[in-house]
Backbone as XML, in Angstrom:
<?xml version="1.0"?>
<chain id="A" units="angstrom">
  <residue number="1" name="UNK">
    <atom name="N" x="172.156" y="8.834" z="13.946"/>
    <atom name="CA" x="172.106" y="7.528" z="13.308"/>
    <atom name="C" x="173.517" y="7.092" z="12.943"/>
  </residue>
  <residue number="2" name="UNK">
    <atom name="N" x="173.949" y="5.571" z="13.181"/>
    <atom name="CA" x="175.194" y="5.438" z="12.788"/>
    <atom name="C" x="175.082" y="4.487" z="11.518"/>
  </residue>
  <residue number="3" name="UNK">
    <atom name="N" x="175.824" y="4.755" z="10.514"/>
    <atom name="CA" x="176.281" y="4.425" z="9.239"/>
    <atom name="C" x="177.639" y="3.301" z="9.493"/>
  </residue>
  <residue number="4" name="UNK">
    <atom name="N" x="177.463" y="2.554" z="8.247"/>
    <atom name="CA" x="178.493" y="1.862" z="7.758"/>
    <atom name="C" x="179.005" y="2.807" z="6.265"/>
  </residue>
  <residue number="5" name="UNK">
    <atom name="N" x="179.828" y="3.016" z="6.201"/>
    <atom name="CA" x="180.705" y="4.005" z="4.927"/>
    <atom name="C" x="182.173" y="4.028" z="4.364"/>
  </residue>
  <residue number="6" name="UNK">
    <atom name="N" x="181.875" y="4.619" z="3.333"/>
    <atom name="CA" x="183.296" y="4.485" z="2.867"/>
    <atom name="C" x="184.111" y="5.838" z="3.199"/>
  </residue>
  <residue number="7" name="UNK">
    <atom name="N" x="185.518" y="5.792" z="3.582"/>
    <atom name="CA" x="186.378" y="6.479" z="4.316"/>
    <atom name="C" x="187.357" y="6.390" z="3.138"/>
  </residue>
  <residue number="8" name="UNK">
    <atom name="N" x="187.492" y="7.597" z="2.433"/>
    <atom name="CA" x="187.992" y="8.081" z="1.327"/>
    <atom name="C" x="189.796" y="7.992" z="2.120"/>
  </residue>
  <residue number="9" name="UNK">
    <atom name="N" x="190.586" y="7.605" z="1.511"/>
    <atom name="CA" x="192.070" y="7.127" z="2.287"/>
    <atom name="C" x="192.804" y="7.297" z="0.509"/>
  </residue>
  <residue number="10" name="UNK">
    <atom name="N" x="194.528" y="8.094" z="0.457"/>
    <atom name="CA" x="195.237" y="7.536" z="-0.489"/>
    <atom name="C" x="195.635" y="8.404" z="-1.096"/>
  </residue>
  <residue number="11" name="UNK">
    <atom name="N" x="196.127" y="8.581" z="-2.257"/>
    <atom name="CA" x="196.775" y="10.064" z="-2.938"/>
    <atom name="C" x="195.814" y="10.320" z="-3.982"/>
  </residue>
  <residue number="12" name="UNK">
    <atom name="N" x="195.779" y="11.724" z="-4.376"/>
    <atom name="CA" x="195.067" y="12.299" z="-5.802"/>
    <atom name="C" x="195.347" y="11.548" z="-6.652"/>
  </residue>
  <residue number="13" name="UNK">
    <atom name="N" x="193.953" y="10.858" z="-7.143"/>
    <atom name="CA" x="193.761" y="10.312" z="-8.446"/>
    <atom name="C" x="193.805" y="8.804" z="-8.571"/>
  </residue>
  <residue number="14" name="UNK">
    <atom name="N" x="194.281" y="7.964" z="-6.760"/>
    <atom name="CA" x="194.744" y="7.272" z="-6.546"/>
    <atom name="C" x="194.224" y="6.744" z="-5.099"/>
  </residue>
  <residue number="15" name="UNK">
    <atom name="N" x="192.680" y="6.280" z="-5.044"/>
    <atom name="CA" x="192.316" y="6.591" z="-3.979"/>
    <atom name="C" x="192.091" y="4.913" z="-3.181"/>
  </residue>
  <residue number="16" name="UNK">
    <atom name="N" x="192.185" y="4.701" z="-2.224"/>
    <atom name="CA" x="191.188" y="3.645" z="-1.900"/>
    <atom name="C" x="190.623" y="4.076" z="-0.205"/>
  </residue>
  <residue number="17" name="UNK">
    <atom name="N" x="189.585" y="2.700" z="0.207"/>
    <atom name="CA" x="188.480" y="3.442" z="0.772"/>
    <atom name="C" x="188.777" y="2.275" z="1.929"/>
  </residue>
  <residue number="18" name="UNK">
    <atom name="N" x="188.431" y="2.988" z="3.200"/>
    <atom name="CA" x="188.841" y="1.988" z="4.252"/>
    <atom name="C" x="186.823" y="1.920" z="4.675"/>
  </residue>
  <residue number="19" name="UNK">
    <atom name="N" x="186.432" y="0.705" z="5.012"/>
    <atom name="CA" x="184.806" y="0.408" z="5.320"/>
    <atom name="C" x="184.429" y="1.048" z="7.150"/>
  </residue>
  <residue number="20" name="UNK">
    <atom name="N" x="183.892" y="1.703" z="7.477"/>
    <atom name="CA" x="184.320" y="2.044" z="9.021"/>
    <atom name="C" x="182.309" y="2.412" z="8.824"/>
  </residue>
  <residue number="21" name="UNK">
    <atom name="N" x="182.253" y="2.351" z="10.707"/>
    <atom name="CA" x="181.241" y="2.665" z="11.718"/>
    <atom name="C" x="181.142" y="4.305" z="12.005"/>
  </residue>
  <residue number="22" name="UNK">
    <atom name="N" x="180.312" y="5.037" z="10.998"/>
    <atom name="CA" x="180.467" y="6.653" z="11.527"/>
    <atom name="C" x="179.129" y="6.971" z="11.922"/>
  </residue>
  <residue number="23" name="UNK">
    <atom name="N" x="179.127" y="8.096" z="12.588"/>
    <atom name="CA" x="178.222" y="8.916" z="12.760"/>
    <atom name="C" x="177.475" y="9.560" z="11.589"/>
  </residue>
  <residue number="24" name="UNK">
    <atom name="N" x="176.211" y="9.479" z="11.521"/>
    <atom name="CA" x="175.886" y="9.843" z="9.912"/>
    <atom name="C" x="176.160" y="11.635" z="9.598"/>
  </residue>
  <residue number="25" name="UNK">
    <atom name="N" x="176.233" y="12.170" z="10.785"/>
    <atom name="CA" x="176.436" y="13.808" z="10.703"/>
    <atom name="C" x="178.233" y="14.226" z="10.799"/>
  </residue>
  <residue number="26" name="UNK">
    <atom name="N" x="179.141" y="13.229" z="10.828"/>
    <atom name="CA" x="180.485" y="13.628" z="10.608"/>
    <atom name="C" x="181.087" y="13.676" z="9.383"/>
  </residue>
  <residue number="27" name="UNK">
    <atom name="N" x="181.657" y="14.397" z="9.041"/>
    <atom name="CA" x="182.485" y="14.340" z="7.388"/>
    <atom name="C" x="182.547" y="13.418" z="7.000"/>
  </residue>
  <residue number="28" name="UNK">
    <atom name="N" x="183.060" y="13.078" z="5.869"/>
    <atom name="CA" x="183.014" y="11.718" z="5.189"/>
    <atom name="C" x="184.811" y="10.984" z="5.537"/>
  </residue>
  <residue number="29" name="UNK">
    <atom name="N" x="185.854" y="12.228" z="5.849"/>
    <atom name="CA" x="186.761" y="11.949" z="5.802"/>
    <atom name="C" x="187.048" y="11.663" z="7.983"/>
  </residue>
  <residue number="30" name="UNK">
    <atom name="N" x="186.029" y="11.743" z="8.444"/>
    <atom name="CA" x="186.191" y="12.347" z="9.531"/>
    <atom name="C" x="186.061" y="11.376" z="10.562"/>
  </residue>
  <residue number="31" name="UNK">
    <atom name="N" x="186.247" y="11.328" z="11.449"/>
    <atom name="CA" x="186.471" y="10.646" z="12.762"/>
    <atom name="C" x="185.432" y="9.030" z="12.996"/>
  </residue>
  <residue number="32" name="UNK">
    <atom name="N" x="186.131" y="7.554" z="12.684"/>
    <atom name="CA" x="184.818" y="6.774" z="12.967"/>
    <atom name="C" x="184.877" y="5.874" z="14.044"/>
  </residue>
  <residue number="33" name="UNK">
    <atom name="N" x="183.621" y="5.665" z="14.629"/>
    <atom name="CA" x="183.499" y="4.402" z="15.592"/>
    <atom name="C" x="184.422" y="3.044" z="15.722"/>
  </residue>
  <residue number="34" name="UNK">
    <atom name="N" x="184.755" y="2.590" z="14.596"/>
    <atom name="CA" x="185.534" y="1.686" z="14.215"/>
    <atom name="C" x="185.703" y="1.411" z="12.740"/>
  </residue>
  <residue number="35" name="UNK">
    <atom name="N" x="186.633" y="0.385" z="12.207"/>
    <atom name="CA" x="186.653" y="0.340" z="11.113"/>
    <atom name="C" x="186.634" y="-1.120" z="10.799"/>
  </residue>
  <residue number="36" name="UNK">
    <atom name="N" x="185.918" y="-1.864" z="9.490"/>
    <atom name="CA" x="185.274" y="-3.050" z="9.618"/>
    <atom name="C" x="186.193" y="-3.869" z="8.231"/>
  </residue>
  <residue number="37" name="UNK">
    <atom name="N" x="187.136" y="-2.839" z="7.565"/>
    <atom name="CA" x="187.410" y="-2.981" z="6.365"/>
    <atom name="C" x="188.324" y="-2.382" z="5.369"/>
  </residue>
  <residue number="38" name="UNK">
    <atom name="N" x="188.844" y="-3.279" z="4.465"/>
    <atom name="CA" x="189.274" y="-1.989" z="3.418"/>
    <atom name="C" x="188.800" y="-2.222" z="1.582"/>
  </residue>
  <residue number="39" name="UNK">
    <atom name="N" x="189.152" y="-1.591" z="0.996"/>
    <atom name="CA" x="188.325" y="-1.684" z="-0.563"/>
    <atom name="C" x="189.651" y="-0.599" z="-1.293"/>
  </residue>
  <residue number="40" name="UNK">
    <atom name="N" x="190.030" y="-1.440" z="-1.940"/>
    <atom name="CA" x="191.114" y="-0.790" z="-2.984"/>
    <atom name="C" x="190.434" y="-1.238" z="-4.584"/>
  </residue>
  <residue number="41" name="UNK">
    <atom name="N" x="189.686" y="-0.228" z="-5.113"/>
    <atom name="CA" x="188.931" y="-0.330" z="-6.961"/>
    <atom name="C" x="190.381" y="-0.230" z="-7.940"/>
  </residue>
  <residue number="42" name="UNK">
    <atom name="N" x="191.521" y="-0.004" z="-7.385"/>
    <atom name="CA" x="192.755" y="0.445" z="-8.833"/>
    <atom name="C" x="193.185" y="-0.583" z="-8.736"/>
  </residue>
  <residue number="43" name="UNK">
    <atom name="N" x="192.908" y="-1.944" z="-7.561"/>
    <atom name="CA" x="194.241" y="-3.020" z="-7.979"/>
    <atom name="C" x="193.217" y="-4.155" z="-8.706"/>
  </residue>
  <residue number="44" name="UNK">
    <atom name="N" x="194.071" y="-4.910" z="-9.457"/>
    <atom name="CA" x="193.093" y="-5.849" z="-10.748"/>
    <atom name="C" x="193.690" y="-7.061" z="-9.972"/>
  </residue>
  <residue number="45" name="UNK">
    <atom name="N" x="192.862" y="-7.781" z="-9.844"/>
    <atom name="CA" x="191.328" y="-7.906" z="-9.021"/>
    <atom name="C" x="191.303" y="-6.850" z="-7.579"/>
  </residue>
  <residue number="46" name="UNK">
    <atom name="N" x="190.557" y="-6.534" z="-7.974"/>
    <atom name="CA" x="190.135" y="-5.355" z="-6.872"/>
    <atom name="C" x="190.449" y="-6.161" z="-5.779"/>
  </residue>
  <residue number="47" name="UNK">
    <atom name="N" x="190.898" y="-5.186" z="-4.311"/>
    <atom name="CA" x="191.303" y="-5.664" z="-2.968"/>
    <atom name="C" x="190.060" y="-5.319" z="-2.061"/>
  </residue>
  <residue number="48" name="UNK">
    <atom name="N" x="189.466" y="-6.455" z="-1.550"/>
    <atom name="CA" x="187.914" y="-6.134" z="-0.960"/>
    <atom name="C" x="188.400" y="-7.075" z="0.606"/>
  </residue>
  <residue number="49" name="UNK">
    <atom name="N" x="188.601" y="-6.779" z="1.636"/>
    <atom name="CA" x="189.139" y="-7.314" z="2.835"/>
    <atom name="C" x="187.702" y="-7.197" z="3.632"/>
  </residue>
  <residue number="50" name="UNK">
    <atom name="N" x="186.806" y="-7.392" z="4.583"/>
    <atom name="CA" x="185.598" y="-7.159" z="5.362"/>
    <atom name="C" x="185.574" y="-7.935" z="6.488"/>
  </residue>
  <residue number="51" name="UNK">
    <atom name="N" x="185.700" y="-7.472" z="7.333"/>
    <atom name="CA" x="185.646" y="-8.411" z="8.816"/>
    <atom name="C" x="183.837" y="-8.704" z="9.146"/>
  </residue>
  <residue number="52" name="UNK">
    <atom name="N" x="183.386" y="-9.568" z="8.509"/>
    <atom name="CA" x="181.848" y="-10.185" z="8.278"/>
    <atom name="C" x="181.226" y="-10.102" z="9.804"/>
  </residue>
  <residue number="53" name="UNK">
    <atom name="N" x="181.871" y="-10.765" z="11.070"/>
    <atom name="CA" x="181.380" y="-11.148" z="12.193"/>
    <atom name="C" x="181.257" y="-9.471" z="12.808"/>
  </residue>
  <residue number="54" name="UNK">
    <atom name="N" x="182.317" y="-8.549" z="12.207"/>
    <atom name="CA" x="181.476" y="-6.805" z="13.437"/>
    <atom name="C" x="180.700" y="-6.515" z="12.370"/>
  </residue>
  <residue number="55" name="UNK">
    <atom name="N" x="181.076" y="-6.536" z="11.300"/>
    <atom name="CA" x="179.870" y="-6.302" z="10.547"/>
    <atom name="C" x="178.546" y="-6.425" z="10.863"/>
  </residue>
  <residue number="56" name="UNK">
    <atom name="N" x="178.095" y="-8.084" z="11.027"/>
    <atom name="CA" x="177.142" y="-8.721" z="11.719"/>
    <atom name="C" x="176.481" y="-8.310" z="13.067"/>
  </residue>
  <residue number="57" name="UNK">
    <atom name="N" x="177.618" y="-7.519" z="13.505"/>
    <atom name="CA" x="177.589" y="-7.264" z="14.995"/>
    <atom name="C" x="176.362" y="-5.624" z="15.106"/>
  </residue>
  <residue number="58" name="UNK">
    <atom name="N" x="177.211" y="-5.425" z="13.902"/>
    <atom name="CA" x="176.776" y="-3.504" z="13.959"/>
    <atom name="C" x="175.641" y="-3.515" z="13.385"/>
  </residue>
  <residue number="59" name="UNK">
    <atom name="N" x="175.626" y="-4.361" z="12.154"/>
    <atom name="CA" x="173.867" y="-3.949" z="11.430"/>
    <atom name="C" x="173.350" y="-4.581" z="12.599"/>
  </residue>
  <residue number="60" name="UNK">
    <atom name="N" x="173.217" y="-5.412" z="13.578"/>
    <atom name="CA" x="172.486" y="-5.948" z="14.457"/>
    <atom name="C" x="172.011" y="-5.078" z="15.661"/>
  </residue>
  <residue number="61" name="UNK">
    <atom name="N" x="173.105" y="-4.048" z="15.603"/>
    <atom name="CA" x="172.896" y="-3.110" z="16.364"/>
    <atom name="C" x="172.212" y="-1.662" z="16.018"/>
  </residue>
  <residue number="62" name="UNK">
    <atom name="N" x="172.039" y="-1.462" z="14.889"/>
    <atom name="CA" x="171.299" y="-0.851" z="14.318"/>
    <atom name="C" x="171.739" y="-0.275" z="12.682"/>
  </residue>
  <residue number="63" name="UNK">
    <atom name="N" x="172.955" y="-0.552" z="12.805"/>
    <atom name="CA" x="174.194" y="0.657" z="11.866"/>
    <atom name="C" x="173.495" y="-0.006" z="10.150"/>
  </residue>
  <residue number="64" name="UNK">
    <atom name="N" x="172.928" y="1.276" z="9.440"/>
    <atom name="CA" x="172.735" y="1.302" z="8.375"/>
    <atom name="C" x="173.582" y="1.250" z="7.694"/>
  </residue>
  <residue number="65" name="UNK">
    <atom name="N" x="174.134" y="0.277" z="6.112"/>
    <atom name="CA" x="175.149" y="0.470" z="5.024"/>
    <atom name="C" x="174.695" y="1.217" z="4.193"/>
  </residue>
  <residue number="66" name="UNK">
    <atom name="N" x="175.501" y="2.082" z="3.945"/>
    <atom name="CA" x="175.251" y="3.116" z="2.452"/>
    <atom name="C" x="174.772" y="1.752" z="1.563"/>
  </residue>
  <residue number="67" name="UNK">
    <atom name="N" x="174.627" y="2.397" z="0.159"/>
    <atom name="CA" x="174.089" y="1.890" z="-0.939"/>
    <atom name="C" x="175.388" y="0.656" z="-1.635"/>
  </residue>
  <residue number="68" name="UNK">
    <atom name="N" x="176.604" y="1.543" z="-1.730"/>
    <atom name="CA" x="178.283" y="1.227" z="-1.953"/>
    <atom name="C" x="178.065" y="-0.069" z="-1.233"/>
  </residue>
  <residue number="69" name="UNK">
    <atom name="N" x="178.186" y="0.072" z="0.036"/>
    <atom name="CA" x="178.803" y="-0.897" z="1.063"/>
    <atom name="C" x="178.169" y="-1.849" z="1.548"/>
  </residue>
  <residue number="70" name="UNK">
    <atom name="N" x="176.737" y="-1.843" z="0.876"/>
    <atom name="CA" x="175.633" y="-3.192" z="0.987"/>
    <atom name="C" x="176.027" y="-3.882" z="-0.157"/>
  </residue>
  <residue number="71" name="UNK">
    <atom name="N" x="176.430" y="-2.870" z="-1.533"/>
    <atom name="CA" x="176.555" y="-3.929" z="-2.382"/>
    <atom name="C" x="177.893" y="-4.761" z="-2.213"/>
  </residue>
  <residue number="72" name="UNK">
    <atom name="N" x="179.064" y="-3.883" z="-1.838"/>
    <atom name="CA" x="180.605" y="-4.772" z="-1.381"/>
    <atom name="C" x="180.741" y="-5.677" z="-0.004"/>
  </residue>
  <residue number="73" name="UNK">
    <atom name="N" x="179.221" y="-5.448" z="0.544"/>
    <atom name="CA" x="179.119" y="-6.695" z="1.730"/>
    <atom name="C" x="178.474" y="-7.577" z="1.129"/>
  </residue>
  <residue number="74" name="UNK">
    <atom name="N" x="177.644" y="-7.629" z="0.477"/>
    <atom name="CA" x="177.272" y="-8.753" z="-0.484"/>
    <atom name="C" x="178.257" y="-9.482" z="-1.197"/>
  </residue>
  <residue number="75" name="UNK">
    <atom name="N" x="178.806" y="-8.592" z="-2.232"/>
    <atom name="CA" x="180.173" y="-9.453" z="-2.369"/>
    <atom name="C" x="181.097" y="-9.846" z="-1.701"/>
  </residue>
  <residue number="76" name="UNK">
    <atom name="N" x="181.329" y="-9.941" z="-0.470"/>
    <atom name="CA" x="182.336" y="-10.222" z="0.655"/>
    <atom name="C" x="181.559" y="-11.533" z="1.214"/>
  </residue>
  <residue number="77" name="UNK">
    <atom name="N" x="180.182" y="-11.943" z="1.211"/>
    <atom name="CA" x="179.648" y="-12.930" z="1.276"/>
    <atom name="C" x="178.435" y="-12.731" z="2.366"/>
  </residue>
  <residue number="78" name="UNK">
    <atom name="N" x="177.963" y="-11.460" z="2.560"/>
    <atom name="CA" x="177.263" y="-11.178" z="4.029"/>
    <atom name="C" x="175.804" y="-11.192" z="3.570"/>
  </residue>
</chain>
């Protein structure tokens, strides 16, 4: 099954999360299909970037969003 997820990216203690197309059985840090996004939570106003149209493309194609990344595609406007 392929996932939409967050891709843990950045230094200890200091993290942000790039949005990518994985395989639901690969690491979390680990190899993805593509990447749709990025999400930085430490900068005020948070940095939420989402390319909406592969987005559109992939849930259409089957790709489930974690729980995280339905709610930050919602806020991105999807």
């Amino acid at each position: 099954m392929v996932k939409i997820r967050l891709k843990r990216m950045g230094a200890k203690k200091a993290p942000f999360y790039r949005i990518v197309v994985a395989d639901a059985r690969t690491p979390r840090d680990g190899q993805a299909i593509a990447e749709l996004g990025i999400y930085d939570p430490t900068k005020n106003p948070l940095l939420l970037k989402v390319d909406l149209e592969v987005a559109k493309t992939w849930i259409s194609k089957g790709a489930k969003p974690t729980n995280t990344v339905s709610a930050l595609l919602k806020k991105a406007g999807l």
